[in-house]
C-alpha positions in Angstrom: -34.5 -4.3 -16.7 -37.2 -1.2 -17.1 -36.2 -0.2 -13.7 -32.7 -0.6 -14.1 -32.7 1.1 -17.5 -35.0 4.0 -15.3 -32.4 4.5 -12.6 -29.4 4.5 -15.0 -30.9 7.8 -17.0 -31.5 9.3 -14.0 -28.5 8.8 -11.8 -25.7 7.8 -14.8 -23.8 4.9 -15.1 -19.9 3.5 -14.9 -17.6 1.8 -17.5 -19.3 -1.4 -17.1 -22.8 -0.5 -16.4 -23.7 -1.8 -19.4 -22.9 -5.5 -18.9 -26.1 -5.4 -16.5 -27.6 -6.4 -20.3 -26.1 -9.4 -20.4 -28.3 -10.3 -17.6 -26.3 -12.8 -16.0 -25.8 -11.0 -12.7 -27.8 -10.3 -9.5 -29.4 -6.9 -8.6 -28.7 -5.2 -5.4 -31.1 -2.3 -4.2 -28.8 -0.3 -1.4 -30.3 2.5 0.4 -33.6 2.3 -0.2 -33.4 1.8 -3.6 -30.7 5.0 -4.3 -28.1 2.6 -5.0 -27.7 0.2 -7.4 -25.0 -2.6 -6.3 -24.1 -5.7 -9.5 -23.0 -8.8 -8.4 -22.6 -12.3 -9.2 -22.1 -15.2 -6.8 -19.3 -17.7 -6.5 -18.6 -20.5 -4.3 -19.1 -18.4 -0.5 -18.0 -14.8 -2.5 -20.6 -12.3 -3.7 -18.4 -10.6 -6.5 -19.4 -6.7 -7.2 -18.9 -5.9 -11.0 -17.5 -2.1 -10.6 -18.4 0.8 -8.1 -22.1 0.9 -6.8 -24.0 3.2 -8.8 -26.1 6.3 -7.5 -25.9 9.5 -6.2 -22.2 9.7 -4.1 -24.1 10.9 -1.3 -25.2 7.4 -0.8 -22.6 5.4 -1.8 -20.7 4.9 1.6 -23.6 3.7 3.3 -24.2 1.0 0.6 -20.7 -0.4 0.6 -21.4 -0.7 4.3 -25.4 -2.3 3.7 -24.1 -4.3 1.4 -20.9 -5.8 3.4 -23.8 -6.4 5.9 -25.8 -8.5 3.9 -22.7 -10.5 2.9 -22.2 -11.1 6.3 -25.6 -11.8 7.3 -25.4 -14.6 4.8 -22.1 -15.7 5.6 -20.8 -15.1 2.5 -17.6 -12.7 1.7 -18.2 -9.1 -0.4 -15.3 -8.7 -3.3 -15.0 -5.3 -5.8 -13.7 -6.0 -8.3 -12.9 -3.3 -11.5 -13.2 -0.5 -8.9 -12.3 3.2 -9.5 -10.1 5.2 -7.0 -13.4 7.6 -6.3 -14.6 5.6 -3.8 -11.6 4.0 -2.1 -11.9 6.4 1.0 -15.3 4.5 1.7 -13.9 1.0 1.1 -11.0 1.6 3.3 -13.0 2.7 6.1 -15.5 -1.0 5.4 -12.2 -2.8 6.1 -11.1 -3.5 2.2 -7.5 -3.9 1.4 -6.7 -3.0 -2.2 -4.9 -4.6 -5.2 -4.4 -3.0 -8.7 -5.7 -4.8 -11.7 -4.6 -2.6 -14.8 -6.0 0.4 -16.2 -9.0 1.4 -18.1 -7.9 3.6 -21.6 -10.2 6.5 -22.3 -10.0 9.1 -25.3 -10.7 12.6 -25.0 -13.2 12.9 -27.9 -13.2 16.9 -27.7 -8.9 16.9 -28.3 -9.3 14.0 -30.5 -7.7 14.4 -33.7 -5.2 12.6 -36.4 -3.2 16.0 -36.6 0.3 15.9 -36.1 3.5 13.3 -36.1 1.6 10.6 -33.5 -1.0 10.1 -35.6 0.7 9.7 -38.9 0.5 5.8 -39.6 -3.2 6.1 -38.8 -4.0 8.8 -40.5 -2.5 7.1 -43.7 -4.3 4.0 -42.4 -7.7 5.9 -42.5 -7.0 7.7 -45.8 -6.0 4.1 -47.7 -9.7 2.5 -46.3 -11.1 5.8 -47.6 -9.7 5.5 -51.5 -10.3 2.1 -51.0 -14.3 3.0 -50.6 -14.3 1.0 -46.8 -17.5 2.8 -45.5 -19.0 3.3 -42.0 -22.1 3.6 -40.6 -23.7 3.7 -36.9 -27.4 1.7 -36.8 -29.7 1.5 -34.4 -32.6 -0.9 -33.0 -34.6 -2.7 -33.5 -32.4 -4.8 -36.4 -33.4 -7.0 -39.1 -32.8 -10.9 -39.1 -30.4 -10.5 -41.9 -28.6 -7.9 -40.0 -28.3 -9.9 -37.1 -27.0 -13.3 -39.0 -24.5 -11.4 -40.8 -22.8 -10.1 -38.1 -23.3 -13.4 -36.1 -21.3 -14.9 -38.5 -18.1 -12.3 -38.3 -18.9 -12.8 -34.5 -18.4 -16.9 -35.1 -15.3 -16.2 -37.3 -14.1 -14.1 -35.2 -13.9 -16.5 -32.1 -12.9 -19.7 -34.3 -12.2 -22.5 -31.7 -12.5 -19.9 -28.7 -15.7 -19.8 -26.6 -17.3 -16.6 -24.8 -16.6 -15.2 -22.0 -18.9 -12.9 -19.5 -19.6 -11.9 -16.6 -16.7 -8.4 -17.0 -16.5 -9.4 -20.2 -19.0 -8.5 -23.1 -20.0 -12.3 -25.5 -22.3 -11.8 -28.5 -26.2 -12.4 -28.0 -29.1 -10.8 -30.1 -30.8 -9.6 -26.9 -27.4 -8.1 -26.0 -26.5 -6.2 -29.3 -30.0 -5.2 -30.0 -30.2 -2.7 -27.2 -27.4 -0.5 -28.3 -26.2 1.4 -31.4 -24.2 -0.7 -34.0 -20.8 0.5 -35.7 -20.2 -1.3 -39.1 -17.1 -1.0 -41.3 -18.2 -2.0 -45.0 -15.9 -2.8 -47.5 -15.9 -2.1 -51.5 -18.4 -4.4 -52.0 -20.8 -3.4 -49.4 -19.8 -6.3 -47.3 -19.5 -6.0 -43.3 -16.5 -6.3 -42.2 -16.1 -5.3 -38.7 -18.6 -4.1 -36.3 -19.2 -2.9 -32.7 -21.6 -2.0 -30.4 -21.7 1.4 -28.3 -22.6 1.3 -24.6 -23.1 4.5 -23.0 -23.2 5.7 -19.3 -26.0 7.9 -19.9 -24.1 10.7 -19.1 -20.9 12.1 -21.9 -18.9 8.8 -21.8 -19.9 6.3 -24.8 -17.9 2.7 -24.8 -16.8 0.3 -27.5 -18.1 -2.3 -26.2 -18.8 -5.7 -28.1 -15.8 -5.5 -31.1 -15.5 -8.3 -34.0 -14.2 -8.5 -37.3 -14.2 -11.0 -40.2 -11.0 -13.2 -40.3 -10.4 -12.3 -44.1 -10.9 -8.4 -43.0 -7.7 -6.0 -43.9 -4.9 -5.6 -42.0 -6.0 -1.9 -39.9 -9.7 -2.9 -40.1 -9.6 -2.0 -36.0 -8.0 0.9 -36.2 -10.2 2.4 -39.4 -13.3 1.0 -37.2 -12.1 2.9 -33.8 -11.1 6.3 -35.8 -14.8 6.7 -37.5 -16.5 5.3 -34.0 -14.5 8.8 -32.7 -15.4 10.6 -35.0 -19.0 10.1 -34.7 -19.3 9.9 -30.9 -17.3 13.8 -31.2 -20.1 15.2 -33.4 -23.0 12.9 -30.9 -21.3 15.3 -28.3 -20.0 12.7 -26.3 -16.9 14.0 -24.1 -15.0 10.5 -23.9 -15.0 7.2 -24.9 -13.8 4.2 -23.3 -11.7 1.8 -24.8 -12.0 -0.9 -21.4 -9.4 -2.2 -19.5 -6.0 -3.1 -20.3 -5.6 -6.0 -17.9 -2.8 -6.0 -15.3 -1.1 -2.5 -16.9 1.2 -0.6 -15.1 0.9 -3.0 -12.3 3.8 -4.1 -9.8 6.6 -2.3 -11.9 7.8 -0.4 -8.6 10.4 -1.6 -6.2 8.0 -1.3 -3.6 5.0 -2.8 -5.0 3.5 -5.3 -2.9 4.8 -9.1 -3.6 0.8 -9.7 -4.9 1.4 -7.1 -7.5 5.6 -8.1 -8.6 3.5 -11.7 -9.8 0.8 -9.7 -11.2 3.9 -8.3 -13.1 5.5 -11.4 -14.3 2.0 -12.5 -15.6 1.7 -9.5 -17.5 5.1 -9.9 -18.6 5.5 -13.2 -19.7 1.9 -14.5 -20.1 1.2 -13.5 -23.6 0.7 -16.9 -24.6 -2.3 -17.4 -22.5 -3.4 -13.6 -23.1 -2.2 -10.9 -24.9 -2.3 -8.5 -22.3 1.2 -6.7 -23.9 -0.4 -6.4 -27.1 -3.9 -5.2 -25.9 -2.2 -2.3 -23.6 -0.1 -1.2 -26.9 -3.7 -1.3 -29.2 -4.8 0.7 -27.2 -2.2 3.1 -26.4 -2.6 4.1 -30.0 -5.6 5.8 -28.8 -6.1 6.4 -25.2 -5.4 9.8 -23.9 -5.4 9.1 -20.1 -5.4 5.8 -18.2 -7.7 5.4 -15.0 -6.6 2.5 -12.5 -8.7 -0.1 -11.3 -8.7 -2.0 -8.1 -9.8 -5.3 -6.5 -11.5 -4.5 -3.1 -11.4 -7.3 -0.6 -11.2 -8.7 2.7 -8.7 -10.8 4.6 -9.0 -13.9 2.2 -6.4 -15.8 0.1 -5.8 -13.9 -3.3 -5.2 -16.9 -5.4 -8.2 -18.7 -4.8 -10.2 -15.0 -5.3 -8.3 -14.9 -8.8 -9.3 -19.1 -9.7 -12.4 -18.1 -8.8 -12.7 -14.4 -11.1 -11.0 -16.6 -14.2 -13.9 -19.1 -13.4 -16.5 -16.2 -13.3 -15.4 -14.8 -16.6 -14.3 -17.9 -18.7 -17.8 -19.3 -18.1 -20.5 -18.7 -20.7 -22.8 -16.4 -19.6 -26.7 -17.4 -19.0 -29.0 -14.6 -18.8 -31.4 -15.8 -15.9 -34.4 -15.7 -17.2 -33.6 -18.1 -19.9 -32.3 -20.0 -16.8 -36.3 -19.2 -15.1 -37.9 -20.2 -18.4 -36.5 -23.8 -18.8 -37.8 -24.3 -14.9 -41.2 -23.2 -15.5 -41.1 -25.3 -18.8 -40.0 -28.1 -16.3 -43.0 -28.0 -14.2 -45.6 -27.4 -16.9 -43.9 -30.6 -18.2 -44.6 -32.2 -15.2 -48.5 -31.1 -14.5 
C-alpha cells in the first residue's frame, strides 16, 4: 500500500482509485512499473476496476502488456467503469465497447444554491441550520468511540442488506480510517449521517462511503452533500464526484445496440431490485456534467460477463491480507 499510496501522489488517480483501500483486488505493475493496472479475478476473466493509472504516455502500451499477460495465462482481460480518454487505445487492443451509465460530477468553483434550481435545497439547508444540524470534516487517526458510533449508523443503515465491494465502497475501520470524515450532527450533538472523502490526489475529491441513521430527518443527504461542497470549494478542490449512476442514459436511441435497448429495460423497470431511477434523479440534484463509462471487452458472451460482475460486487469483500493472515495462522497451528 506505501507504494501504491507513493505512485498515486505522484502520477494522480481516477474516480475509483480509491477502492485499491479496500484491498480486495490484485496489483498490476505495467511498463516497468509506470502504470498501475487494478484487477480482480473471476472464474477465467481478470476484471480491470477503471482506466490504468499513470502517465498517458504509457498507458497504450499497458492495455497491450496487460492483454498479454491475460493471454499468456489463458485467461480473458475485461474494463470495466472505463472513461472515453482511453478508448482509441482499447479499440486498437481489439475491445468492443458497451455503456454502463454515467458518473455525476459537480463543479465546485460554479457551485452555488443561488437561483430558482436550487430553491428547495436551499430552504432544505437553511431549516437544518435553525434547527442547529451541524457539520464537521475529521481526520485520522479516530478514536474507538468515533468509530463505533458511526459503525452503528453504518449497521442501521444496511438493516437486513449485506455489503457489497469490489466497485462498490462497504464499511471497515481500516477503510474509513485512511480518509477525511464528513459528519452531520444534529441538536443534540448526535451523528447522524456521515461520509468519507476519497481524493484523486489531484482537484477531484469523492463522496465515497455515505450512511445515515434510519431515524435521521427527511433531507439529512442533501444537507450532508451541500456542506461536503462547501468545504471541498474553500479545500480548493475543482470537482467532486458523486459516482456512478448505473445504466443512465443508456440504450434510449433507436439505434443503440440490442445489448444496450435491455440495459434500458433494466433501468427502466428494475427499480425493485435497484433504484437506479431514483439514484440518477439524487443525483441530478447536484451534478453539473455527466461523464460516460464503458465496459471494455473481447469477443465473449455479455450475460455471463454481467452474472459474473453482479457476483464480483454482491460478494463481501476480503482484504487479502486478512485472507494471508488466517494461512500463516494455519501453519503455525500445525508446527
Amino acid at each position: 500500500m506505501d507504494q501504491v499510496i507513493s505512485f498515486l501522489k505522484e502520477n494522480g488517480g481516477n474516480h475509483v482509485s480509491h477502492l485499491i483501500f479496500l484491498q480486495d483486488k490484485e496489483v498490476y505493475w505495467a511498463g516497468q512499473q509506470k502504470v498501475l493496472i487494478i484487477y480482480k479475478r473471476i472464474a477465467n476473466k481478470l476484471v480491470v476496476l477503471g482506466d490504468p493509472i499513470g502517465e498517458e504516455l504509457y498507458i497504450q502500451g499497458a492495455i497491450k502488456e496487460f492483454n498479454e499477460y491475460c493471454e499468456s495465462k489463458g485467461l480473458k482481460p475485461i474494463f470495466y467503469q472505463i472513461s472515453p480518454r482511453f478508448m482509441q487505445y482499447y479499440h486498437e487492443t481489439g475491445y468492443r465497447f458497451l455503456k454502463l451509465g454515467e458518473e455525476g460530477i459537480v463543479n465546485l468553483q460554479t457551485f452555488s444554491l443561488e437561483g430558482k434550481r436550487c430553491a428547495k435545497l436551499r430552504t432544505r439547508f437553511n431549516k437544518f441550520a435553525r434547527n442547529s444540524y451541524t457539520f464537521i470534516v475529521v481526520k485520522p487517526p479516530y478514536s474507538k468511540e468515533l468509530l463505533s458510533e458511526i459503525k452503528s449508523i453504518s449497521d442501521s443503515w444496511l438493516g437486513k442488506k449485506k455489503e457489497k465491494g469490489f466497485s462498490v465502497v462497504s464499511f471497515s475501520e481500516e477503510y474509513i480510517s485512511r480518509f477525511p470524515i464528513a459528519l452531520l450532527f444534529d441538536s443534540d450533538k448526535n451523528i447522524i449521517a456521515f461520509a468519507t472523502l476519497a481524493t484523486d490526489y489531484k482537484k477531484t475529491i469523492s463522496i465515497d462511503l455515505m450512511r445515515k441513521s434510519s431515524d435521521s430527518p427527511h433531507g439529512t443527504m442533501d444537507v450532508l452533500f451541500i456542506h461536503i461542497f462547501k468545504w471541498a470549494k474553500d479545500k480548493d478542490y475543482q470537482t467532486c464526484s458523486l459516482g456512478m449512476a448505473p445504466l443512465s442514459n443508456v440504450g434510449n436511441c433507436k439505434y443503440s445496440f440490442i445489448s444496450e435497448k435491455l440495459i434500458r429495460m433494466v433501468y427502466l423497470h428494475g427499480n425493485s431490485l435497484y433504484n437506479f431511477k431514483g439514484l440518477r434523479e439524487f443525483k441530478s440534484k447536484f451534478a453539473c456534467t455527466w461523464e460516460p463509462k464503458y465496459l471494455a471487452s473481447k469477443k465473449t458472451f455479455l450475460p455471463a460477463i454481467f452474472i459474473q460482475l453482479l457476483l464480483l460486487i454482491n460478494r463481501q469483500p476480503t482484504p487479502k491480507y486478512k485472507v494471508i493472515g488466517k494461512i500463516k495462522y494455519f501453519f503455525n497451528k500445525a508446527g
